[in-house]
C-alpha positions as CSV (number, residue, x, y, z in Angstrom):
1,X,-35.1,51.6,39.2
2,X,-31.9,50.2,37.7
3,X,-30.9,48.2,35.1
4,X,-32.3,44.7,35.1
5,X,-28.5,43.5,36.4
6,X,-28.2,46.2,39.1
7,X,-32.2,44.7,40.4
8,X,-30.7,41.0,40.3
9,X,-27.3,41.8,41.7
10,X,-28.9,43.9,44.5
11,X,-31.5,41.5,45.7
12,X,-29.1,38.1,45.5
13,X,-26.6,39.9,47.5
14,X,-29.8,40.0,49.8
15,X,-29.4,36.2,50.4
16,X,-27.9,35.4,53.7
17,X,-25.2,32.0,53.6
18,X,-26.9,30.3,56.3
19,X,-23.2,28.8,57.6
20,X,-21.7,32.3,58.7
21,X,-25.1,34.4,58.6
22,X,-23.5,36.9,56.5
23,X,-25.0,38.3,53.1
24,X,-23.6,37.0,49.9
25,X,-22.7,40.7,48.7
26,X,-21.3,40.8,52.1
27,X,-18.7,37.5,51.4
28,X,-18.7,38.6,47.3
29,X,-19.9,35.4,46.7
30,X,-21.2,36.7,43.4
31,X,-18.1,36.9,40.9
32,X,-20.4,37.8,38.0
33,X,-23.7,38.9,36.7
34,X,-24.7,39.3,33.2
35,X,-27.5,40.2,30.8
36,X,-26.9,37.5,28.0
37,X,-30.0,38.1,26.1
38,X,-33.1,39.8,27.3
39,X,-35.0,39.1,30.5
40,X,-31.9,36.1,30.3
41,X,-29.5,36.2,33.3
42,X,-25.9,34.5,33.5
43,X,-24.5,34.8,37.2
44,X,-21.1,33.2,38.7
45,X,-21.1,32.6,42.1
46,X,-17.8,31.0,44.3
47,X,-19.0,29.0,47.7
48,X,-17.2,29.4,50.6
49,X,-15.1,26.4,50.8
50,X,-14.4,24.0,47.2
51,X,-16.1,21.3,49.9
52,X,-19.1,23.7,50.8
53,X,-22.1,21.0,52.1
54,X,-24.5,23.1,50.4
55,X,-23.3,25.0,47.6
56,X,-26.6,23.5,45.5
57,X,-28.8,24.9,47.9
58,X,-26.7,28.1,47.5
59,X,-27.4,28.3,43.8
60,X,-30.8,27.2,43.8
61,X,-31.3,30.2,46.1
62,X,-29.7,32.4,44.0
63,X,-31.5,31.2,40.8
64,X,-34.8,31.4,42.5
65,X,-34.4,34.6,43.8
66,X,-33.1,36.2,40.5
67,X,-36.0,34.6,38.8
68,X,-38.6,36.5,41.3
69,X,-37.1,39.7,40.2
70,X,-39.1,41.6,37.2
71,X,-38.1,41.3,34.1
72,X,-36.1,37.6,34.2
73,X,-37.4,35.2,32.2
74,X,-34.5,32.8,33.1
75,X,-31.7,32.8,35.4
76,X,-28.4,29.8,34.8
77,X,-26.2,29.9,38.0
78,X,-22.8,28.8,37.6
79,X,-21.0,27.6,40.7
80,X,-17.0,28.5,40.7
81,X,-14.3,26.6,42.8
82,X,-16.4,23.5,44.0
83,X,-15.2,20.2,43.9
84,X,-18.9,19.6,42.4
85,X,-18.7,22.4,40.0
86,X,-19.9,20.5,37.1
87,X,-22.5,18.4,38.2
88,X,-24.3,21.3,40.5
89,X,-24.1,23.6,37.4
90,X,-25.5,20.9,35.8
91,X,-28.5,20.1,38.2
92,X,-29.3,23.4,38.6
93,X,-29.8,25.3,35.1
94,X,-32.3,21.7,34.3
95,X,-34.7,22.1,36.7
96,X,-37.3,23.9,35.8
97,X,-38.1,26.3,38.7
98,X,-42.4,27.5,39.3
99,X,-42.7,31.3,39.0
């Protein structure tokens, strides 16, 4: 079964960057991925581009999709490289996302 990181890290590579239609473990748009504290996940991700249209989407995808995987209680994305950085960080680990 894995490790609780290696279960995240495989199905978020699983998300397809609807620009190129490639995978993000396929672009290793995932720069880390970490247990901080149980069931808690911390994952680093880079867009494409610093000017990517939809790097929130992108880590609201991620987040969702790491928080569908058993065993996270909570999953902060960080985005790396953006122009935006701060404020999608920001608007993405507040939201509160339905299970």
């Amino acid at each position: 079964m894995g490790s609780l990181e290696e279960r995240v890290k495989a199905e978020v590579e699983k998300i397809i960057d609807p620009e190129t239609g490639l995978t993000f473990g396929r672009m290793k748009m995932i720069r880390s991925l970490e247990e901080v504290e149980p069931g808690v996940i911390r994952i680093e991700f880079a867009p494409s581009s610093p000017f990517c249209p939809i790097a929130f989407k992108l880590a609201m995808d991620i987040r969702r999709t790491a928080e569908r995987v058993e065993g996270v209680k909570r999953a902060y994305v960080y985005c790396q490289g953006h122009i935006m950085k701060e404020a999608i960080d920001r608007m993405v680990n507040e939201e509160e996302t339905p299970r």
